[in-house]
Each structure stands twice: as structure tokens, then as C-alpha cells.
C-alpha positions as CSV (number, residue, x, y, z in Angstrom):
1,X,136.4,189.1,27.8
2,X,134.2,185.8,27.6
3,X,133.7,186.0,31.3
4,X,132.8,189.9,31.8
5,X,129.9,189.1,29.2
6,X,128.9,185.8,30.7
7,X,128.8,187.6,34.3
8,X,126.3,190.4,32.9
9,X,124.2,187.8,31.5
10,X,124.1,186.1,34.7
11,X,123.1,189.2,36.8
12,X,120.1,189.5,35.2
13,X,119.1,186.0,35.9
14,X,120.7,185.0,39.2
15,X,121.5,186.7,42.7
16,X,123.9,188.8,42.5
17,X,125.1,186.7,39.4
18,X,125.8,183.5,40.8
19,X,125.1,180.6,42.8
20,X,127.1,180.9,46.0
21,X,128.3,184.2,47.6
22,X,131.7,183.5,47.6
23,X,131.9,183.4,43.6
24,X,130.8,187.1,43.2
25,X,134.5,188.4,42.5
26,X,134.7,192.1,42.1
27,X,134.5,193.3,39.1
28,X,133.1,190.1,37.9
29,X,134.8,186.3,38.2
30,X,136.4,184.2,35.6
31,X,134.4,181.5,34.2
32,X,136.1,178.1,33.8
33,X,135.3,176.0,31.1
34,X,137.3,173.0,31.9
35,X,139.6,171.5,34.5
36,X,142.2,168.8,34.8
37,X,144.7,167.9,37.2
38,X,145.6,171.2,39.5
39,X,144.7,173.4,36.5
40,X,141.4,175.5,36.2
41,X,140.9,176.1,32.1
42,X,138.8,179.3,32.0
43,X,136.7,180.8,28.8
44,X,139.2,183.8,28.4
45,X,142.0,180.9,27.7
46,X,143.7,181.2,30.9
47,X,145.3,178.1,32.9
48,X,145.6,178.7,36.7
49,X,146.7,176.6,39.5
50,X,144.4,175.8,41.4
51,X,144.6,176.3,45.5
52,X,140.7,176.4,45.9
53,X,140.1,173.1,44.7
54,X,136.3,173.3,45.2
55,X,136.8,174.9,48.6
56,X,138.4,171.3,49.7
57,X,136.4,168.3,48.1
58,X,138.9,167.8,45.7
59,X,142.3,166.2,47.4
60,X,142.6,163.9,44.1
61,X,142.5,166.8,41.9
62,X,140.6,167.0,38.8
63,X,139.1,164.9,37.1
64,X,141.3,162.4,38.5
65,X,141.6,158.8,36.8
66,X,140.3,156.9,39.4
67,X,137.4,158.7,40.0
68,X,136.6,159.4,36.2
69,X,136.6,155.8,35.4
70,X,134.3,155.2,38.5
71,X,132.0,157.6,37.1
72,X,132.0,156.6,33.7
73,X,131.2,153.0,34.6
74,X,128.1,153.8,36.7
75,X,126.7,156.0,33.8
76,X,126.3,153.3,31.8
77,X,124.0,151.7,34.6
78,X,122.1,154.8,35.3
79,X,122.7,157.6,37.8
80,X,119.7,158.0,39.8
81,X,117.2,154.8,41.1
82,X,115.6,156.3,44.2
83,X,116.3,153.1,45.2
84,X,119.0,151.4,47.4
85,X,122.3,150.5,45.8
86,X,125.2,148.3,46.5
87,X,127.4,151.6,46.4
88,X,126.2,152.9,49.4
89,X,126.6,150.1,51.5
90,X,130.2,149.8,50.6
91,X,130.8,153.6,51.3
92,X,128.6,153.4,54.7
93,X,131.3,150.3,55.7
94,X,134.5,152.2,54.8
95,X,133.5,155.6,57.1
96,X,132.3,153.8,59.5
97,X,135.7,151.2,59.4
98,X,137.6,154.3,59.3
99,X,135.9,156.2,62.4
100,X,135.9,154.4,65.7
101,X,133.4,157.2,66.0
102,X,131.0,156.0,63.7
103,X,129.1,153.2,64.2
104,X,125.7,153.9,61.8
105,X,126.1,156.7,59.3
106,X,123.4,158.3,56.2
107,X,124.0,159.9,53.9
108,X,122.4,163.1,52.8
109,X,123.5,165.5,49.8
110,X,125.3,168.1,51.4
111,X,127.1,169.4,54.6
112,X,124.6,172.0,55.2
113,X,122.0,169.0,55.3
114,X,124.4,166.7,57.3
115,X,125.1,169.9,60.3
116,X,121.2,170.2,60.2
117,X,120.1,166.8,60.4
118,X,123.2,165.9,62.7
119,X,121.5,169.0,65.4
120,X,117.8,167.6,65.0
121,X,119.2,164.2,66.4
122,X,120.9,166.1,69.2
123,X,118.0,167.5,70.2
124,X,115.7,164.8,69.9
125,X,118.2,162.5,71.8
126,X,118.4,164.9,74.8
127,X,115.0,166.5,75.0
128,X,116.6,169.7,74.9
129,X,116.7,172.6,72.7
130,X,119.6,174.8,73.0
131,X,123.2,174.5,70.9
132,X,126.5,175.5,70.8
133,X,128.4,176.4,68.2
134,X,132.0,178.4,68.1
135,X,131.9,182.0,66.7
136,X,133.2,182.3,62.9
137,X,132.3,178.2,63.1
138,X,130.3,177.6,59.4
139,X,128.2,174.7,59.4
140,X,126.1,175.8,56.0
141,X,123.4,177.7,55.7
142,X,120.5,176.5,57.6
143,X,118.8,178.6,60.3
144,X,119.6,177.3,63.1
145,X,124.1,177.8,62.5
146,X,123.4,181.6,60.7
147,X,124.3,183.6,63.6
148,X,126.2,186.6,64.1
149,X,130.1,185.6,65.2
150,X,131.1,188.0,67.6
151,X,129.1,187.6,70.7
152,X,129.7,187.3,74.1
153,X,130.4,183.4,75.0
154,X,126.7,183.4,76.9
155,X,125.3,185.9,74.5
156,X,122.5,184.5,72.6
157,X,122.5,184.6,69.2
158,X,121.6,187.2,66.5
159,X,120.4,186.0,63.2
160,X,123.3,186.2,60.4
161,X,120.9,186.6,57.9
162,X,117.3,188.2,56.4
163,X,114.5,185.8,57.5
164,X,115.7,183.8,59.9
165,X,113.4,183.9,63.2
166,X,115.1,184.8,66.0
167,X,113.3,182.5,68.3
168,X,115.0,179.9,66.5
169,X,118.6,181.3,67.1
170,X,117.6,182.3,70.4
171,X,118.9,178.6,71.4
172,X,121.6,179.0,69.6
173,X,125.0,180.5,71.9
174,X,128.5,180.8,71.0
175,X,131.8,180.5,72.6
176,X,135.0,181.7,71.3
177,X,137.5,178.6,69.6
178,X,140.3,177.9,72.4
179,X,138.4,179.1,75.1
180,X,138.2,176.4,77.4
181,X,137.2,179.0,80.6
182,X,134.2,180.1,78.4
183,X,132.9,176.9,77.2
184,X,132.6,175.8,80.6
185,X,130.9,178.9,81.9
186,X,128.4,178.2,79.0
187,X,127.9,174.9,79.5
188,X,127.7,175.3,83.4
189,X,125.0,178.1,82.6
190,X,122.4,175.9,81.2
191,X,120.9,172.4,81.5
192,X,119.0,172.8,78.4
193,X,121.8,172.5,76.2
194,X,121.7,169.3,73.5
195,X,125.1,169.7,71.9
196,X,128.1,171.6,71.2
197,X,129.0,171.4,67.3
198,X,132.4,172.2,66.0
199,X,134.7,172.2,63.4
200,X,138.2,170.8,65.0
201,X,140.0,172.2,63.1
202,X,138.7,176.0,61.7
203,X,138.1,175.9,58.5
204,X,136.1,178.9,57.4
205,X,138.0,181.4,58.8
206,X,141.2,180.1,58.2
207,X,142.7,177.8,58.9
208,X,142.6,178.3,62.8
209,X,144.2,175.5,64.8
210,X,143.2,174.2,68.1
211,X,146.2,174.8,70.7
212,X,147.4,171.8,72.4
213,X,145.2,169.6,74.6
214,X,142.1,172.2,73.8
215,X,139.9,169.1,71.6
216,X,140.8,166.7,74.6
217,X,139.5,169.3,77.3
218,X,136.5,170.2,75.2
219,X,135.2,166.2,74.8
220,X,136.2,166.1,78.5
221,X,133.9,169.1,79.4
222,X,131.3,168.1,77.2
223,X,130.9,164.7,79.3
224,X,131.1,166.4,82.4
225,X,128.0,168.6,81.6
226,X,126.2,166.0,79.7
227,X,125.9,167.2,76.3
228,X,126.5,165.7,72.9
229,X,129.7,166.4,70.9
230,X,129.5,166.9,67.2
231,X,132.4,167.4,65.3
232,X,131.9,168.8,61.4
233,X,134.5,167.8,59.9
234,X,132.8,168.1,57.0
235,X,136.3,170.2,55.4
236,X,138.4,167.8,57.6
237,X,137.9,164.3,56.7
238,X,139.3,162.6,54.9
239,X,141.8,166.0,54.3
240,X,144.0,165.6,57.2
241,X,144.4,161.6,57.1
242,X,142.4,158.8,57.0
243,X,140.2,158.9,60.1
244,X,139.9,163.0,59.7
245,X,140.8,165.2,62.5
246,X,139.2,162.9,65.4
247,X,141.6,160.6,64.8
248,X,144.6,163.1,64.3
249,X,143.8,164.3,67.7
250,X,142.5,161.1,69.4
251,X,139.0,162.6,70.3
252,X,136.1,160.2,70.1
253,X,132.7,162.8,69.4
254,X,129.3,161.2,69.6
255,X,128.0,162.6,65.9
256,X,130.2,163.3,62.9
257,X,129.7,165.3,59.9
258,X,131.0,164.8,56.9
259,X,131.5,165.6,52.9
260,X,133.1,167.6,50.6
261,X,135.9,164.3,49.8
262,X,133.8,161.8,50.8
263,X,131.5,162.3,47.6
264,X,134.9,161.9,45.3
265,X,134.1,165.9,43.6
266,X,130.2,164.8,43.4
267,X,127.5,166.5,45.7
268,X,127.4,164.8,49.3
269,X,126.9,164.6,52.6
270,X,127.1,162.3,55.8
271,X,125.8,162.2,59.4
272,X,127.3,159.3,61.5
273,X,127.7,158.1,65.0
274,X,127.2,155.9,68.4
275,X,124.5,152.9,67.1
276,X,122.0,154.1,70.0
277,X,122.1,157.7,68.7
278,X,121.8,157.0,64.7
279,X,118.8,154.0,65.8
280,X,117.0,156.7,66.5
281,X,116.8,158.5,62.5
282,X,114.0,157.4,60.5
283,X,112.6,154.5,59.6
284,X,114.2,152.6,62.2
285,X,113.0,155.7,64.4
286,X,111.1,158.8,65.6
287,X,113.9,161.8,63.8
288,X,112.4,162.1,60.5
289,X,115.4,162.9,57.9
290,X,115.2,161.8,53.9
291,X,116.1,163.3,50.5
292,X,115.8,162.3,46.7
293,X,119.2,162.3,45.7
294,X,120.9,160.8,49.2
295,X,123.2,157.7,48.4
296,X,122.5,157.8,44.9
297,X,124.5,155.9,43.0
298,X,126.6,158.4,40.8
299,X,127.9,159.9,44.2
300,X,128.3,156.8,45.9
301,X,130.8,155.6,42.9
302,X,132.6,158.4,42.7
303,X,133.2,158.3,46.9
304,X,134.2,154.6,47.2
305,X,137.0,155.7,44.2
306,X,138.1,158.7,45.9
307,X,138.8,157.1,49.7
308,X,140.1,153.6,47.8
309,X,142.7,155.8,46.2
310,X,143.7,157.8,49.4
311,X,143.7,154.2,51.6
312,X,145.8,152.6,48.4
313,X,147.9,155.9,48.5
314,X,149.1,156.7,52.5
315,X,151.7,158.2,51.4
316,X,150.0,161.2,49.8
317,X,149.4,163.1,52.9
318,X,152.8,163.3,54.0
319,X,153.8,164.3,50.6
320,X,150.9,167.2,50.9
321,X,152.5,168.5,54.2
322,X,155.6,168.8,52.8
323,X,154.1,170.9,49.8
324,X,152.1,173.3,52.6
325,X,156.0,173.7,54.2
326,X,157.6,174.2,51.0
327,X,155.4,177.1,50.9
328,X,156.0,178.1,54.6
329,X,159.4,178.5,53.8
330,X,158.8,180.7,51.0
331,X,157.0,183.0,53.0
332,X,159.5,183.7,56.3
333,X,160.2,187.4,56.9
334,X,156.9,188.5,55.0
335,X,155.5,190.0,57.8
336,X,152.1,188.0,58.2
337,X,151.6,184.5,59.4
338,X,151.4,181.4,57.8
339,X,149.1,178.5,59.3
340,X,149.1,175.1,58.1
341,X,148.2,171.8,58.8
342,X,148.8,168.8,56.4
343,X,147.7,169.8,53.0
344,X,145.4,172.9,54.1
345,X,147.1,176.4,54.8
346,X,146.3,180.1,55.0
347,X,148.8,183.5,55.3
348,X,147.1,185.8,57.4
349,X,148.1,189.4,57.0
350,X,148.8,189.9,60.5
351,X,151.5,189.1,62.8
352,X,150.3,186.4,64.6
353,X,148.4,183.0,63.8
354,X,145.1,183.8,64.8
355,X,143.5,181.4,67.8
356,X,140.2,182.1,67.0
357,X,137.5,184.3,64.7
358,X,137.5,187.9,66.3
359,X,141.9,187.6,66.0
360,X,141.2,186.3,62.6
361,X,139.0,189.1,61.7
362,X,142.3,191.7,63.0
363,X,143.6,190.2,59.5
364,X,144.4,193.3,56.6
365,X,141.5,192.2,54.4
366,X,142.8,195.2,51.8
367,X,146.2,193.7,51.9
368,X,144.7,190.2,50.9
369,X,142.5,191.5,48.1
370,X,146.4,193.3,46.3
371,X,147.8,190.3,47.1
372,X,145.3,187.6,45.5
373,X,145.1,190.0,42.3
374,X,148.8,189.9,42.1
375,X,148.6,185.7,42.6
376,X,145.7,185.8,39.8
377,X,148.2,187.4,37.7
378,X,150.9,184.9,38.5
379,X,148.2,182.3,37.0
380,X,147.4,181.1,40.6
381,X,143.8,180.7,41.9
382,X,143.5,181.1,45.9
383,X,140.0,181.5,47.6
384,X,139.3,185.1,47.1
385,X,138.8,185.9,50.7
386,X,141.0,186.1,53.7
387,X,138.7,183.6,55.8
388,X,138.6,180.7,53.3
389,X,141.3,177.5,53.5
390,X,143.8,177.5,50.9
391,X,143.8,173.6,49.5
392,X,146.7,171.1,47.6
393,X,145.7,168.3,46.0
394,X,147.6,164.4,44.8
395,X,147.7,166.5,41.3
396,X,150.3,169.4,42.8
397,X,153.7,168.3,41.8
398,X,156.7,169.6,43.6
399,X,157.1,171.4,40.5
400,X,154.1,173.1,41.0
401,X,154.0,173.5,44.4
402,X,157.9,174.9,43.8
403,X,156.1,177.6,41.6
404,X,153.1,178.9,43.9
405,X,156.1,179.2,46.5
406,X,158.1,181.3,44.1
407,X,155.3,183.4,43.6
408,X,154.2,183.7,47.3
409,X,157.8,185.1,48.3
410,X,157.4,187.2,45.1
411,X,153.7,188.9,45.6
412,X,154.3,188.8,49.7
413,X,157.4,190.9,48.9
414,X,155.7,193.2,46.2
């Protein structure tokens, strides 16, 4: 097997063999050596359907046309200038045209940067130091967001990892998703609290939906106590409609994350917001942020393709949520639970939809890892955890999506 030999090379050179936790499949991941459309094309000659998708960047697909041509045409000018381009200006205009949220927005090159720089502002707007974020919530890997889910809502926080300083997530506390009695308690507990930052929609552990009214109440509480709102929708926007979650649910937040679709498949991030908030980033002020390859133009081509498409396109997200209840259907009477929400969706081994991280941990993680081998076999690549959002993409036909139903109902039944 190309990829077993590949992956012993690898451990020798990298971590654990790889370059993001995640990819560390047991006994050793497949190695793709091309992709097109919803098909991964991996060194051992296999073709798999593809439900990852990136872990969401990729709602076009592969290497779709629009964004290929995109790409190609701003190679032939050059890919990096450390320099201002017209690309980003016409990317900056359609988020912030597509956010009532946004007013000013930067871009940085990835989410974690975006969650990181998006918290500094928060903190440098209110003059205070402590954050909220929900347990389970991933907002990348910088210090400040690596704490342990799991504790108490006015528990504070325990690093997640090996060298982070505790002092520094000492102002970081947590509050359970849908818990609108704790989040008040918390807020109510504090007046040194900046911001609350959350993902609207789980997408880490999950999916995990809000129940009704709970975003509403949460921006309502947030304004009562006096503390900025940022939503990451760094998974959700652009995925779940023009506009993202905040306008799915109608909830205005003061700072926005963004990436993953918003970079068209190419590295990216984005921090945006009210104008008197974003005035206050460097150079026009005092919240120092900046990065080599931010806005560069490769990225911002391949962006302004990928959201022209999906505004040129409405129609593809409706088709999308049919796909996810296609494969609903497929699944009734298996036992579990199936969670979906436009073209993102997740079946949890156990009974109920989870409302939040600790129910979501309940899930049969041994059950999932039989199942996903069995899919793998089927020729059908889903995230290989439990906790991670299962993606379609423009490129999943219905005769596609009709086959990873088929062999849901068959490997849920098996």
C-alpha cells in the first residue's frame, strides 16, 4: 500500500505523521493524490465520495470551474505582492454587502488568526480581560480558546493543551450551548468580561443546533450585561446561505469571524464588524494585527469566484438541504440521531440530538469508528470522528447523494 509507506516515512519527519491532528487515522490514513468534483483520488487508486470536503471550505466542490479559472488567471499575474490588490477590495465589499453585521472587515490567513485577532479587539474595546466561550466551542488553536470543555458554567478554565499558561486561560470561562440560565449567571458574575464568542451553530462537535429563540436571548443578554458578541462562523458562512447563520437566525453580533468558503478552497481568514469597533485595528488604530500572506491575491481570486458562484447560484442551498434529508430518510429506525441543517449533518450514535458538548460526548465513539470503516469500504469518506460536521457540496448529484443514503441505511443496519 502507497499510503502505509508514505505514512511511515512521514512519522519520522512530522508529529505524529502529519500536519493536523485530525488526519492521524488509525492504522495510518490514505493519501490522496488528486481530487475533482465530490471525489477524493487517493495513491492506492481508490475514488471516495467525499463528505469531509476540507472540513467545510469546499461547498463548490473540487476543483470547481469557476474557481479554477479564477486561479489560473491570477497566476499568470503573480500570487503574492505584499502589496494591496484590487481583489481584496472587491471581497471586503461583498462580506460586508452580505452582513448587515459587517461594516469594516480584514482579512487574515486563517480562522484561528481571525478568533484571535477578533478577542484582542474585544478586549481592547472594553478594557476588560475576561472571555466567554461555550464548552466543546473550537475557535482554532491559539491560547487563549484551548480550554478544557467540561467545566462548570463559572468554572474557570483549564488549559486544553501542554504550554499554554494558565494565567492566560484563567480569563477564559465557559458556559454550556443552550443554557440561557447559565450564561446569565456568568455574565451577571463578572464586570470584567469583554466578550462572549460563539459558533451559532456547533460545528466541532457536531452539528449541535441552537433550540429556538436561544441566539435571540443570547444577543439580548449579552446587551443587557454590556459585553461584545462575536459570532465564528467561521464553518457557517457562507454554508448555511448567503448572510451565514446571523442572518438565518436574524441576530445582529458586533464581530464576525469568518473563513473556510470565503477563501474559495485557498487558506483564509476574516474578522469583521461595527465601523467604531474595526477603526480601532491597526494603522487606522491602537490593536496591532498584520500578516504576510493576508489578502493576497491568489486567495482573494479564488474567494470573489467562490461567493459570485453561490450569489449567481441561490438555488444551490435548497437543493443541498434536500440532499442532507434524502439522507435523513435513509437513516429512520437506526437507532441514533440524525442532525442536520442545510447542507451540514451528523448521525450521532445515541438516541437523542445532542443540545450541547457533554450530551454530545454520551455519543458511542466505538460504534462510530465500525461504522466509518464500513462507509470507507463503501468508497465514502466521512470526518473520522464522531465530533466533526459531515459536509455536501454543488458537485453531489442526487445520484450521489442517492448512494451515500443507500449506504448509510446499509452500514447503520450492519
Amino acid at each position: 500500500m502507497k499510503s502505509n509507506e508514505l505514512f511511515e516515512r512521514a512519522k519520522g519527519l512530522m508529529p505524529g505523521g502529519v500536519s493536523s491532528p485530525v488526519r492521524a487515522i488509525q492504522p495510518y490514513p490514505f493519501y490522496v493524490a488528486g481530487a475533482e468534483g465530490a471525489y477524493l483520488k487517493t495513491v492506492d487508486g481508490e475514488r471516495l465520495i467525499d463528505c469531509c470536503l476540507g472540513y467545510g471550505p469546499l461547498i463548490l466542490g473540487h476543483a470547481p470551474d469557476a474557481v479554477r479559472a479564477a486561479i489560473e488567471a491570477q497566476l499568470a499575474d503573480g500570487w503574492l505582492y505584499g502589496t494591496p490588490c484590487p481583489g481584496e477590495v472587491a471581497l471586503a465589499e461583498r462580506i460586508a454587502a452580505d452582513h448587515p453585521s459587517i461594516d469594516m472587515v480584514r482579512f487574515v490567513s486563517s480562522g484561528s488568526e481571525a478568533t484571535m485577532a477578533a478577542i484582542r479587539l474585544a478586549r481592547a474595546a472594553t478594557g476588560r480581560q475576561d472571555i466567554v466561550k461555550i464548552e466543546g466551542g473550537f475557535h482554532g488553536a491559539h491560547d487563549a480558546v484551548l480550554v478544557k470543555a467540561g467545566s462548570g458554567a463559572t468554572t474557570m478554565g483549564v488549559p486544553d493543551s501542554a504550554g499554554v499558561v494558565a494565567d492566560l486561560v484563567a480569563h477564559t470561562r465557559q458556559v454550556a450551548y443552550n443554557d440561557l440560565e447559565g450564561l446569565d449567571a456568568l455574565l451577571s458574575s463578572s464586570e470584567d468580561i469583554a466578550a462572549l464568542i460563539i459558533e451559532p451553530v456547533m460545528g466541532n462537535v457536531g452539528p449541535v443546533l441552537p433550540e429556538p429563540g436561544y441566539l435571540q436571548e443570547v444577543r439580548a443578554l449579552t446587551l443587557d450585561y454590556d459585553v461584545l458578541l462575536i459570532f465564528d462562523e467561521v464553518i457557517t458562512g457562507y454554508r448555511l446561505g448567503i448572510g451565514g447563520a446571523q442572518v438565518r437566525y436574524g441576530v445582529t453580533p458586533d464581530l464576525t469571524t469568518l473563513g473556510k468558503i470565503i477563501g474559495g478552497g485557498l487558506p483564509i481568514g476574516a474578522f469583521g464588524g461595527r465601523r467604531d469597533l474595526m477603526a480601532m485595528v491597526a494603522p487606522q488604530g491602537p490593536v496591532y494585527q498584520a500578516g504576510t500572506f493576508s489578502g493576497n491575491p491568489l486567495t482573494m481570486a479564488a474567494g470573489n469566484a467562490a461567493l459570485g458562484w453561490l450569489h449567481e447560484n441561490p438555488g444551490i442551498y435548497a437543493r443541498l438541504d434536500a440532499g442532507t434529508r434524502r439522507i435523513e430518510e435513509a437513516c429512520a429506525g437506526a437507532g441514533g440521531s440524525f442532525v442536520r441543517l442545510g447542507s451540514m449533518f451528523k448521525y450521532f450514535f445515541r438516541p437523542a440530538a445532542p443540545t450541547n458538548y457533554a450530551e454530545a460526548k454520551e455519543s458511542d465513539t466505538a460504534a462510530f469508528r465500525q461504522f466509518w470503516e464500513k462507509m470507507l469500504k463503501k468508497g465514502i469518506f466521512v470526518p473520522p470522528s464522531q465530533f466533526e460536521t459531515n459536509f455536501l457540496s454543488a458537485a453531489h448529484t442526487d445520484e450521489i447523494i442517492e448512494h451515500i443514503a443507500d449506504a448509510y441505511s446499509t452500514c447503520l443496519s450492519e
